[in-house]
N, CA, C and O of each residue as an XYZ file, in Angstrom:
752
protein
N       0.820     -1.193      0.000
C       0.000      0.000      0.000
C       0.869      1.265      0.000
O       0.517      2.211     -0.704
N       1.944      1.340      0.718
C       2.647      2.031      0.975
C       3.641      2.418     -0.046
O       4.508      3.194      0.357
N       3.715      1.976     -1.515
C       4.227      1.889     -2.405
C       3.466      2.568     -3.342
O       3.890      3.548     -3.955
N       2.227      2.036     -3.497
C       0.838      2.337     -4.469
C       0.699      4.192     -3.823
O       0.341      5.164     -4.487
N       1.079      4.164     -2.500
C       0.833      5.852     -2.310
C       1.565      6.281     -2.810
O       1.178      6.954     -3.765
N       3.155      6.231     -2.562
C       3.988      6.665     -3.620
C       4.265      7.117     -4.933
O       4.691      8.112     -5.521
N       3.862      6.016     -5.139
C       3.666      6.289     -6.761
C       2.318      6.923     -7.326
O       2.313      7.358     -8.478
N       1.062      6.990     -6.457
C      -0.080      7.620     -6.760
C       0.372      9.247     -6.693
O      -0.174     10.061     -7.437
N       1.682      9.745     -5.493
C       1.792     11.192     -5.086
C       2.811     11.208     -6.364
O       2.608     12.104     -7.183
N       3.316     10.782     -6.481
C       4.606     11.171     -7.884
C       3.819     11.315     -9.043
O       4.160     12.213     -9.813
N       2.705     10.533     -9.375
C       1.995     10.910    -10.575
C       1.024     11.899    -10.101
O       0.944     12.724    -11.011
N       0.389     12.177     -9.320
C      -0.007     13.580     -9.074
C       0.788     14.740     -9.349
O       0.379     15.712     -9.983
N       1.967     14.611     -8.843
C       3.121     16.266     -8.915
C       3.739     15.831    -10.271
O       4.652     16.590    -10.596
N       3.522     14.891    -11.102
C       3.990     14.709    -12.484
C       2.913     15.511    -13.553
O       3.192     16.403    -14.354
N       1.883     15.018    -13.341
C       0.606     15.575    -14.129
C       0.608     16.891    -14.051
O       0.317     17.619    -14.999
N       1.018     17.386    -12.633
C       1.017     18.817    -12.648
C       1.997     19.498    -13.158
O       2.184     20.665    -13.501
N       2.632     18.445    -13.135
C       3.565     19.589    -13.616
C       3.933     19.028    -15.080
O       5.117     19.199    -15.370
N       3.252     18.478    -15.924
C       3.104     18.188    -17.283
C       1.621     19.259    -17.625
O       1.363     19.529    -18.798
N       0.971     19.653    -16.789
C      -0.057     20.911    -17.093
C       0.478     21.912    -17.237
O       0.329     22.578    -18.261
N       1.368     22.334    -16.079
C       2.234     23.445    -15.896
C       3.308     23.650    -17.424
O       3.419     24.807    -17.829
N       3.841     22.851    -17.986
C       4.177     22.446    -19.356
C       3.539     23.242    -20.346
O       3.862     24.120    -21.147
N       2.354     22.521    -19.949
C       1.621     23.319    -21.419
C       1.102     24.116    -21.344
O       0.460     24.537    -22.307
N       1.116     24.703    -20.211
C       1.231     26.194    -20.103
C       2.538     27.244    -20.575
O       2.491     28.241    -21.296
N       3.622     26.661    -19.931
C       4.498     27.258    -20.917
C       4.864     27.367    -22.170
O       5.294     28.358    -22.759
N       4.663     26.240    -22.575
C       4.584     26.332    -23.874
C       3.362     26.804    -24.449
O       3.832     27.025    -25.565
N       2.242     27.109    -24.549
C       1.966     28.044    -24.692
C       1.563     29.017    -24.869
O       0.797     29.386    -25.759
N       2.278     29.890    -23.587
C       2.747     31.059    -23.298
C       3.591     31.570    -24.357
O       3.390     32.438    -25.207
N       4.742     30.707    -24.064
C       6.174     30.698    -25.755
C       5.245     30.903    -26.837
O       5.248     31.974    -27.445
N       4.518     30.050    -27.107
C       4.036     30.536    -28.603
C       3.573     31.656    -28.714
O       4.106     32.340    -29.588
N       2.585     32.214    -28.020
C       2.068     33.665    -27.732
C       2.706     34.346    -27.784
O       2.489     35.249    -28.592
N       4.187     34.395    -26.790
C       5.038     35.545    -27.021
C       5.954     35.855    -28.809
O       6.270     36.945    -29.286
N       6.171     34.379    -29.452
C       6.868     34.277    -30.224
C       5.938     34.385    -31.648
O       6.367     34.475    -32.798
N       4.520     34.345    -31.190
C       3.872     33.974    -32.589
C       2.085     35.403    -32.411
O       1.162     35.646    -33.188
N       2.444     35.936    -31.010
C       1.059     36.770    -30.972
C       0.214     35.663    -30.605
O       0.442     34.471    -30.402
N      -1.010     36.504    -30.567
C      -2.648     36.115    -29.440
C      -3.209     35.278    -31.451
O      -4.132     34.469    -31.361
N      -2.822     35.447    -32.507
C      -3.537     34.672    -33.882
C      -2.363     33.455    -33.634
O      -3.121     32.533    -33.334
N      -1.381     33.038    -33.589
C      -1.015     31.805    -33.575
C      -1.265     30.982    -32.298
O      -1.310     29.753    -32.350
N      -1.446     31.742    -31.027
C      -1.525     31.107    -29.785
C      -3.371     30.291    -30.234
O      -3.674     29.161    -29.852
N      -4.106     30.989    -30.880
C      -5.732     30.761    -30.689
C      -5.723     29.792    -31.782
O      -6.823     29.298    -32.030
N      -4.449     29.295    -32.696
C      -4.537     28.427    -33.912
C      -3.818     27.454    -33.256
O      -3.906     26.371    -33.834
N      -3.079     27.438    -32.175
C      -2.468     26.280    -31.790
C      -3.428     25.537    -30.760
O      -3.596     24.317    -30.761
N      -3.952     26.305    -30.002
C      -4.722     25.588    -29.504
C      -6.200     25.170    -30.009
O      -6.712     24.193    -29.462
N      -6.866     25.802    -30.948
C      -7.426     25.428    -32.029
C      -7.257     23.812    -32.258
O      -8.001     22.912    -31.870
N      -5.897     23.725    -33.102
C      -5.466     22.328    -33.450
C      -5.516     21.018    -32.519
O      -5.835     19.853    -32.755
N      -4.963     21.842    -31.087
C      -4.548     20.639    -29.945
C      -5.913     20.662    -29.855
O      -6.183     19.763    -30.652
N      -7.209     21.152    -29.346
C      -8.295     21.205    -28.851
C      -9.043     20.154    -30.200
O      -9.420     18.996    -30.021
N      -9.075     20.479    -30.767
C      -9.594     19.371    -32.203
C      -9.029     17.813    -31.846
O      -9.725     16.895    -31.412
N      -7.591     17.760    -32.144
C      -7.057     16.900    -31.802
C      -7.225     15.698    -30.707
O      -7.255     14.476    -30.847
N      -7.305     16.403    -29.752
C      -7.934     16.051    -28.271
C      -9.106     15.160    -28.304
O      -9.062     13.964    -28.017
N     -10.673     16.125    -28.850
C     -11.539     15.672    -29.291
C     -11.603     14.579    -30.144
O     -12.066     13.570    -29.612
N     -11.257     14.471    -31.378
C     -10.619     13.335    -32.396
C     -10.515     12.505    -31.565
O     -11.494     11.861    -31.186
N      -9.076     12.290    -30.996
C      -9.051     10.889    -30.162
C      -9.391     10.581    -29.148
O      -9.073      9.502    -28.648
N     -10.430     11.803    -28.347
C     -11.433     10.914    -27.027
C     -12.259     10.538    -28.299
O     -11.441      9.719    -28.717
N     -12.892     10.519    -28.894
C     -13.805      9.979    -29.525
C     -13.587      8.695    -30.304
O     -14.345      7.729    -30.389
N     -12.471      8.871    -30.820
C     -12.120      7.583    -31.375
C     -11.329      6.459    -30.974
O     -10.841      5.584    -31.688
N     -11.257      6.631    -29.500
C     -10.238      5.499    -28.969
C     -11.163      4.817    -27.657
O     -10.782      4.221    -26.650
N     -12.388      5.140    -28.084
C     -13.784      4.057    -27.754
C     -14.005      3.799    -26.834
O     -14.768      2.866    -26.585
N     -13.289      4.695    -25.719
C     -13.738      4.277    -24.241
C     -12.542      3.405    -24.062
O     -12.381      3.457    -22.842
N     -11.700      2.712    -24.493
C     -10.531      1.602    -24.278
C      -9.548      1.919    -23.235
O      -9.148      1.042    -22.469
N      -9.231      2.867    -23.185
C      -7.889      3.230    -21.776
C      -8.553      2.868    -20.285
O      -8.085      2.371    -19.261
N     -10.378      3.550    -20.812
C     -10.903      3.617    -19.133
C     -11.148      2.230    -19.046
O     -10.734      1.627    -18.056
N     -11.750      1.646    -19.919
C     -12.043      0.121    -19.817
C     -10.688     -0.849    -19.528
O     -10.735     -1.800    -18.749
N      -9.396     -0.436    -20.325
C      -8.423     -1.235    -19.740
C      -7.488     -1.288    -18.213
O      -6.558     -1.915    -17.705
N      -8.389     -0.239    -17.921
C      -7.784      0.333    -16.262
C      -8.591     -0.451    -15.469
O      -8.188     -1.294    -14.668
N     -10.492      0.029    -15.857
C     -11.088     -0.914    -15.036
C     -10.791     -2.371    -15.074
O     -10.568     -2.830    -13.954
N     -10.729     -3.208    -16.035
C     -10.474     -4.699    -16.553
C      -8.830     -5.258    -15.410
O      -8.458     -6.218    -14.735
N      -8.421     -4.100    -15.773
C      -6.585     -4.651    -15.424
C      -6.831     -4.718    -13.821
O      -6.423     -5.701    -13.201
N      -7.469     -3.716    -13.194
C      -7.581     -4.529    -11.894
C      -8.544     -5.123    -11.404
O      -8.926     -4.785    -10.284
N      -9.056     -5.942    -11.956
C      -9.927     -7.386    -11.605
C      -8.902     -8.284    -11.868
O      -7.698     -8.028    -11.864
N      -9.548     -9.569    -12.145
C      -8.753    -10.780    -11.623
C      -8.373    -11.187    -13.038
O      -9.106    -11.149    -14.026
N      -7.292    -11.524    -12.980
C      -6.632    -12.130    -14.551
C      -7.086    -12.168    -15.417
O      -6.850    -11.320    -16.278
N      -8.301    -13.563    -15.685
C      -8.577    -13.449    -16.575
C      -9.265    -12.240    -17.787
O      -9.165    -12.163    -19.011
N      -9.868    -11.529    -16.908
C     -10.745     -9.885    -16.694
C      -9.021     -9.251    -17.694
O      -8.944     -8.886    -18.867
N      -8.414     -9.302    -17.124
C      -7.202     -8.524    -17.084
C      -6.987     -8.688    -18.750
O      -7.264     -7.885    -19.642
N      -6.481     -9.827    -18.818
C      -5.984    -10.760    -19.937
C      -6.834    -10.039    -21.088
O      -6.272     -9.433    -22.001
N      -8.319    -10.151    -20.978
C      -9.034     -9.715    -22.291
C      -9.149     -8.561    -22.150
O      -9.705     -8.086    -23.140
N      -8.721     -7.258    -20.848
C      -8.855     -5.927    -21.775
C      -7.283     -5.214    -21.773
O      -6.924     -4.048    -21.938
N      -6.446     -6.623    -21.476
C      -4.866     -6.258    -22.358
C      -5.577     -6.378    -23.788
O      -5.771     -5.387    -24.491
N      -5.958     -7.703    -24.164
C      -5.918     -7.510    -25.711
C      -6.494     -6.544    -26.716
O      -6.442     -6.497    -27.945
N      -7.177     -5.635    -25.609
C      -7.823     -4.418    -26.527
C      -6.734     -3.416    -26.478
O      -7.137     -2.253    -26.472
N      -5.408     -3.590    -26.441
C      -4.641     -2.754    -27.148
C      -4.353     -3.134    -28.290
O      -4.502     -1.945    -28.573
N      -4.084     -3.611    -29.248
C      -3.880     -3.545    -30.546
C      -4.961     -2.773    -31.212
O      -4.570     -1.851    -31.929
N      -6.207     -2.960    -31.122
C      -7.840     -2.472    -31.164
C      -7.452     -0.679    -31.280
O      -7.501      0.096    -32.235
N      -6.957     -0.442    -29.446
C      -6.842      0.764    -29.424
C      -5.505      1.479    -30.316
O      -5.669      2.534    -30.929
N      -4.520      0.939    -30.301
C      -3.688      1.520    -31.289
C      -3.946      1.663    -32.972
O      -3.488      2.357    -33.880
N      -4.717      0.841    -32.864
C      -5.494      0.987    -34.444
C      -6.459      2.361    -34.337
O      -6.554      3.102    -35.315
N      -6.926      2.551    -33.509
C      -7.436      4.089    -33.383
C      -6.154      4.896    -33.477
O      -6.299      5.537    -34.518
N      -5.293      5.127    -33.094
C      -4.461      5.614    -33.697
C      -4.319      6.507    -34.958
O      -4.115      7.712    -35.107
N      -4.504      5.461    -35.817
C      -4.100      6.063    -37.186
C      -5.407      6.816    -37.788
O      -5.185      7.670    -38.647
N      -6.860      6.549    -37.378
C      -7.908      7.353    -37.705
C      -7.919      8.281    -37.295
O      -8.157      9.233    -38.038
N      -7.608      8.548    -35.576
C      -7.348      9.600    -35.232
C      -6.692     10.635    -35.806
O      -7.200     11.672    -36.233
N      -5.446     10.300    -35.805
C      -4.393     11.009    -36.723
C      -4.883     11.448    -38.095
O      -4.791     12.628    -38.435
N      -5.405     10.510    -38.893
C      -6.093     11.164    -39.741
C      -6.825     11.894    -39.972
O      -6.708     12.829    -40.765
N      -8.201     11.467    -38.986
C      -9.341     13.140    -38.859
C      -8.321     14.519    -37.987
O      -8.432     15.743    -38.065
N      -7.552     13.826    -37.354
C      -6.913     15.557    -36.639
C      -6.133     15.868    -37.496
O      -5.809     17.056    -37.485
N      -5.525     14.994    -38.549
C      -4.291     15.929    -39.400
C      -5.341     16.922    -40.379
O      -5.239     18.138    -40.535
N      -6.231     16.126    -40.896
C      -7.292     16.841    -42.252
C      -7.857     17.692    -41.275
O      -8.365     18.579    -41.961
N      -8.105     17.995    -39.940
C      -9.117     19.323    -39.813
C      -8.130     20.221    -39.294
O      -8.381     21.424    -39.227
N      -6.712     19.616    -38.811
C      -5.785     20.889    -38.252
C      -4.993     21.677    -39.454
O      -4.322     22.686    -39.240
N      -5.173     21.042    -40.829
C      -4.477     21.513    -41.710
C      -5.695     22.465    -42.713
O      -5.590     23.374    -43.535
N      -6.732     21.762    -42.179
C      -7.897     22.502    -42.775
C      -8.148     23.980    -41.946
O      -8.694     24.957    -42.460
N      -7.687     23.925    -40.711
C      -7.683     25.597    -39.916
C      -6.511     25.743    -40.332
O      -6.456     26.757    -41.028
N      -5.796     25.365    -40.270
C      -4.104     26.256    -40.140
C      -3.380     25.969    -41.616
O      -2.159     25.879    -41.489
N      -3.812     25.819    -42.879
C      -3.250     25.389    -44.053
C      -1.809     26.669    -44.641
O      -1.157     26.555    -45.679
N      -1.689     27.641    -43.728
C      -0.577     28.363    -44.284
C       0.814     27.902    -43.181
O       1.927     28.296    -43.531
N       0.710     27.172    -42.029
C       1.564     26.668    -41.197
C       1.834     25.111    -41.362
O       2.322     24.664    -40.324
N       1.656     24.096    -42.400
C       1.563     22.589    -41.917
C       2.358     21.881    -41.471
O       2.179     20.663    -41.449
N       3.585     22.535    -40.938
C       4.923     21.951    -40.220
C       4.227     21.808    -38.750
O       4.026     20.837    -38.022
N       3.947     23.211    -38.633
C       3.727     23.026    -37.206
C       2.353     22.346    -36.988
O       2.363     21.415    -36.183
N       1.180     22.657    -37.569
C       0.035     21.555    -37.500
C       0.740     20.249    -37.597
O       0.152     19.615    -36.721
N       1.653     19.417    -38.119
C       1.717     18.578    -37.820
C       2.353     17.907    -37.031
O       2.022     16.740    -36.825
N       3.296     18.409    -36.469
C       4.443     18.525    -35.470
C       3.022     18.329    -34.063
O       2.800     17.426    -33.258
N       2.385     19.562    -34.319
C       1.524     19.192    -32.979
C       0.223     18.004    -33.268
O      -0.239     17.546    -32.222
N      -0.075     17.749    -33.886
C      -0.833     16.308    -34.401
C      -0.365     15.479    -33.798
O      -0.986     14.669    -33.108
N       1.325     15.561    -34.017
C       2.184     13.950    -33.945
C       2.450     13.876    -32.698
O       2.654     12.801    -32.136
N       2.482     15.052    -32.093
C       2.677     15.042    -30.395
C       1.567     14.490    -29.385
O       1.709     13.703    -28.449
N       0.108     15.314    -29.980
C      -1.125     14.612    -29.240
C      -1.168     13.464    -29.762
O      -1.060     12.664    -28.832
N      -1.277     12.860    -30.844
C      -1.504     11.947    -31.355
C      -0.496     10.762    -30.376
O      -1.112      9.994    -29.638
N       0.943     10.689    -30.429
C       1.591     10.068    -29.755
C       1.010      9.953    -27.772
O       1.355      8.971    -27.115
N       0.467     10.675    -27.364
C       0.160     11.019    -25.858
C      -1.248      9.968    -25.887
O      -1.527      9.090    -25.070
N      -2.051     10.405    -27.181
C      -2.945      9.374    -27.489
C      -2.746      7.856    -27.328
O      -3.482      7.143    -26.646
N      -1.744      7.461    -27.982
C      -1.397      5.927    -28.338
C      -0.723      5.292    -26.977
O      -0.793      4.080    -26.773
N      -0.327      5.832    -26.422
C       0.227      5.433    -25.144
C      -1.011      5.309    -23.808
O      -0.753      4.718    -22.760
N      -2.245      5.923    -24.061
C      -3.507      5.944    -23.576
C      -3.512      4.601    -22.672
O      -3.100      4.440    -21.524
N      -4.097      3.718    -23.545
C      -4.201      2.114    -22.846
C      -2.687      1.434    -21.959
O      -2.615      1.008    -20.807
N      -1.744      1.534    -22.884
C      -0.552      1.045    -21.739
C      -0.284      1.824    -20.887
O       0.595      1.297    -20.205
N      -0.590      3.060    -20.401
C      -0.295      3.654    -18.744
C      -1.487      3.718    -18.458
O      -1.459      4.408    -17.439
N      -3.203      3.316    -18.779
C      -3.811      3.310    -17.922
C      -4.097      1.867    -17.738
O      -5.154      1.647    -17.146
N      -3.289      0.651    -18.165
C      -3.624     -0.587    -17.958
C      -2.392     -0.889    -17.063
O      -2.154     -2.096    -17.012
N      -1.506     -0.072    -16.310
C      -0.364     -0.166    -15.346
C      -1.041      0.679    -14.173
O      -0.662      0.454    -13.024
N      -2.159      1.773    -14.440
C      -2.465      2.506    -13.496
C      -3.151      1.600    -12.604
O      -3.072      1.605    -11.375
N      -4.232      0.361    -13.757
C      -5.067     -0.402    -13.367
C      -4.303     -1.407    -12.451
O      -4.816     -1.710    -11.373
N      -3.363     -1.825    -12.740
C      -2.570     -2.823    -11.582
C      -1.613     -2.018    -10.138
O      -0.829     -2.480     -9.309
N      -2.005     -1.040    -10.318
C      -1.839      0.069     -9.087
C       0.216      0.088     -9.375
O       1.094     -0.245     -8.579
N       0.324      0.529    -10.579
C       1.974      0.658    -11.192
C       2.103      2.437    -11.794
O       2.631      2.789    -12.850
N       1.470      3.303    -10.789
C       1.801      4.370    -12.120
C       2.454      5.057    -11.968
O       2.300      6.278    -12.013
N       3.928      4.091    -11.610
C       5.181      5.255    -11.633
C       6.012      5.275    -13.126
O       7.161      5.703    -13.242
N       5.399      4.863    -13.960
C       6.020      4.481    -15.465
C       4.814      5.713    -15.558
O       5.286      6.767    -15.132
N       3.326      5.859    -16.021
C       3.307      7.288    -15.929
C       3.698      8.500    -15.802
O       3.901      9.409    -16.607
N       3.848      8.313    -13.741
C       4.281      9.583    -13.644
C       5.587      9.768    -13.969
O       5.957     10.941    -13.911
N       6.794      8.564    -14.454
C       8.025      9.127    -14.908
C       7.421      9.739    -16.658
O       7.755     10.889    -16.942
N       6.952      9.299    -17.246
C       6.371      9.614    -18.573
C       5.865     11.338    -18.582
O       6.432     12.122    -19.344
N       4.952     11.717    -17.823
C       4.290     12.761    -17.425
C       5.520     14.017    -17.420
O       5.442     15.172    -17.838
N       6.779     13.220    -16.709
C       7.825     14.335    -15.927
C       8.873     14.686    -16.618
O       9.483     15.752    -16.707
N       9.078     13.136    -17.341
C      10.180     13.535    -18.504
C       9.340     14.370    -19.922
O       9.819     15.260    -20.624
N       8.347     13.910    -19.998
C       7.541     14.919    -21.345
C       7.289     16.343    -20.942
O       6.987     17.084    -21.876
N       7.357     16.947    -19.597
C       7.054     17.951    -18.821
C       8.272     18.607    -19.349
O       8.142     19.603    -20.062
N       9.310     18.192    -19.095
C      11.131     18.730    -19.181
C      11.336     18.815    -20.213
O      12.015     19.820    -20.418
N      10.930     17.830    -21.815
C      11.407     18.298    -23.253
C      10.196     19.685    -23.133
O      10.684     20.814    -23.081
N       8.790     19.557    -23.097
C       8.592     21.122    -23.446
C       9.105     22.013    -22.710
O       9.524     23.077    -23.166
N       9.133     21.770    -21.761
C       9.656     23.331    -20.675
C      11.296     23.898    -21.478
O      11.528     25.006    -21.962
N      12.376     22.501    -21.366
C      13.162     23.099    -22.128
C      13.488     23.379    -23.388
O      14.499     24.022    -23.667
N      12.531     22.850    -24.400
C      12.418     22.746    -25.431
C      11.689     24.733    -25.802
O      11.898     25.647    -26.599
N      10.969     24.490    -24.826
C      10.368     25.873    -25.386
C      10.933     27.207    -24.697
O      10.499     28.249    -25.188
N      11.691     27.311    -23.802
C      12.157     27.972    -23.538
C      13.540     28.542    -24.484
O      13.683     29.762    -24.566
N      14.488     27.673    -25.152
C      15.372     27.411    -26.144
C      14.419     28.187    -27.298
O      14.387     29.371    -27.634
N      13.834     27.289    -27.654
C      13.035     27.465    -28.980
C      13.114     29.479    -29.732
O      13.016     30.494    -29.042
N      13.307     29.414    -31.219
C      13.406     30.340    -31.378
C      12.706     31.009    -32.286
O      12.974     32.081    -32.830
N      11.485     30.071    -32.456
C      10.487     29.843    -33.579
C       9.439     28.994    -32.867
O       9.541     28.221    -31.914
N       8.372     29.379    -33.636
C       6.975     28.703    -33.211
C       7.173     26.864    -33.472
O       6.768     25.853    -32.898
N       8.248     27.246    -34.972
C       8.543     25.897    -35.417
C       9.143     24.736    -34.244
O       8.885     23.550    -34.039
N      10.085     25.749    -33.597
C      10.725     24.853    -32.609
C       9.957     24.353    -31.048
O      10.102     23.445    -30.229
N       9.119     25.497    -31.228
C       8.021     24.668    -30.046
C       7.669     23.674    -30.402
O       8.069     22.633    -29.881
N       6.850     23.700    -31.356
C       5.602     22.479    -31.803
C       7.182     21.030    -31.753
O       6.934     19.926    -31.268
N       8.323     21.285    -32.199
C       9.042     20.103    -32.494
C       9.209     19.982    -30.698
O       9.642     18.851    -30.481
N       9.059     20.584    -29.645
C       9.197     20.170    -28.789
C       8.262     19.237    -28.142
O       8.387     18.283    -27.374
N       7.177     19.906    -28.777
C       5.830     18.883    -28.333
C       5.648     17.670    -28.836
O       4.835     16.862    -28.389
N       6.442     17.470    -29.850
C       6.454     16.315    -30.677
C       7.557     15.152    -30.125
O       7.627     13.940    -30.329
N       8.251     15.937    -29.457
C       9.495     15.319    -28.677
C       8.991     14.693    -27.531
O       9.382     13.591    -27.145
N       8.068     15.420    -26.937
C       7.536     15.348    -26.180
C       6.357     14.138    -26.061
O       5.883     13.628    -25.045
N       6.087     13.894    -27.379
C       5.063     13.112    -27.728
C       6.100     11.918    -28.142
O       5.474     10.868    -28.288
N       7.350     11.786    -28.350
C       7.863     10.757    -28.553
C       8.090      9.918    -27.165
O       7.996      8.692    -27.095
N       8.372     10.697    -26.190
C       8.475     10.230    -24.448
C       7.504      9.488    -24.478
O       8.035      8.394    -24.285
N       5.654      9.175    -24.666
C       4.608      8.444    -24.355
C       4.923      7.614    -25.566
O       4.607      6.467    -25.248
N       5.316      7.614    -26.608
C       5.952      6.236    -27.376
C       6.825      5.415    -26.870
O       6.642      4.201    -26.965
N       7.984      5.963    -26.210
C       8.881      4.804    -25.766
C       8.052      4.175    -24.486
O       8.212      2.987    -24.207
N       6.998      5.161    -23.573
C       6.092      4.389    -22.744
C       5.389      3.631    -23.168
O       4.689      3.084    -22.316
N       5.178      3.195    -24.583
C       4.794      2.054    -24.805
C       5.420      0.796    -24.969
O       5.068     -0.347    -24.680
N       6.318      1.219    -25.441
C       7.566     -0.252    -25.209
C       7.816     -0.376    -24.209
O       7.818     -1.564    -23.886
N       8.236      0.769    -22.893
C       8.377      0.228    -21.467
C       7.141     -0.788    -21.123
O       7.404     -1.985    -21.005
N       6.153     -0.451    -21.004
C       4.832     -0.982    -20.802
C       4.999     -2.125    -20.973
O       5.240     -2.814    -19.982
N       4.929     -2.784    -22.372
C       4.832     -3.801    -22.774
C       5.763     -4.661    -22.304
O       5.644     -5.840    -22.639
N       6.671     -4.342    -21.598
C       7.744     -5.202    -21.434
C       6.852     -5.336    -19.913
O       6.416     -6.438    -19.581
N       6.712     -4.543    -19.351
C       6.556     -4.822    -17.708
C       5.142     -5.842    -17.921
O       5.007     -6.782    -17.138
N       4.073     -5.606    -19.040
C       3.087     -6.325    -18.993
C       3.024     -6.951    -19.912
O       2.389     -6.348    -20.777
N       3.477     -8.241    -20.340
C       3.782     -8.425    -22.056
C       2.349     -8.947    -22.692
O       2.107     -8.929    -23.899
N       1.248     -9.515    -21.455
C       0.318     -9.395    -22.392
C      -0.540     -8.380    -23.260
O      -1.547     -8.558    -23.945
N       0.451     -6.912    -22.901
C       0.088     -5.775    -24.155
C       0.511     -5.820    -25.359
O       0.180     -4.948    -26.162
């Protein structure tokens, strides 16, 4: 129990401070791009967002609830990750066609930030099917290290361009949390 608190308080001050993140970043864009690129970036992420709660079917909450019941329970809503990573690529698709459809004079950075939510997306089911076995210090390390590429990423940054590649960097951190994952739970 005394472990499960641990790691429940580390992913609390992780999350926050992966909010606190995207707040700075942005902030950075605002300062570097004005109040018309700050309302187009979040435009995109806010679309984006939407896109894949909608299309990833309820599966993260269902593999959290499933993973802590009893094995077998467990076993069949591991296998709805492949399912959910196949949302994935629809996702990505309706958010790339409507973020390029608002922002069609920027598509570096629309997609740079696509590939970032999109990636935070796909990692969905493997940290909430570790949350479900009361494990979410692979989260909150996920949360803290993606917190640190934007913060320093955007602080550096000397272009709007170089934000969004931070977020994308950033979005690569919840990819390698999927290979961690899978290793700690291999029936993902």
């Amino acid at each position: 129990m005394r472990r499960f608190a641990a790691g429940l308080s580390l992913l609390t001050l992780a999350s926050g401070a992966h909010k606190a993140a995207m707040f700075v970043m942005k902030a950075r864009l605002g300062q570097l791009g004005g109040a018309e690129l700050l309302g187009a970036v979040t435009a995109v992420l806010t679309t984006t967002w939407i896109v894949t709660a909608l299309c990833h079917l309820g599966l993260p909450d269902l593999a959290m609830v499933r993973s802590a019941l009893e094995t077998t329970e467990r076993t069949r809503a591991q296998a709805r990750h492949g399912l959910d990573l196949g949302t994935v690529l629809v996702a990505a698709a309706i958010a790339l066609a409507l973020g390029l459809g608002a922002r069609p004079d920027t598509p570096a950075l629309v997609v740079l930030l696509v590939l970032g939510a999109i990636a935070q997306h796909a990692a969905a089911v493997t940290l909430a099917t570790l949350r479900g076995l009361a494990q979410p210090r692979l989260e909150a390390a996920t949360l803290a290290v993606a917190a640190s590429c934007l913060v320093g990423v955007s602080l550096v940054a000397d272009g709007p361009l170089g934000v969004a590649a931070g977020f994308a960097l950033a979005g690569l951190v919840f990819l390698v949390a999927i290979g961690v994952g899978t290793r700690l739970v291999p029936a993902l």
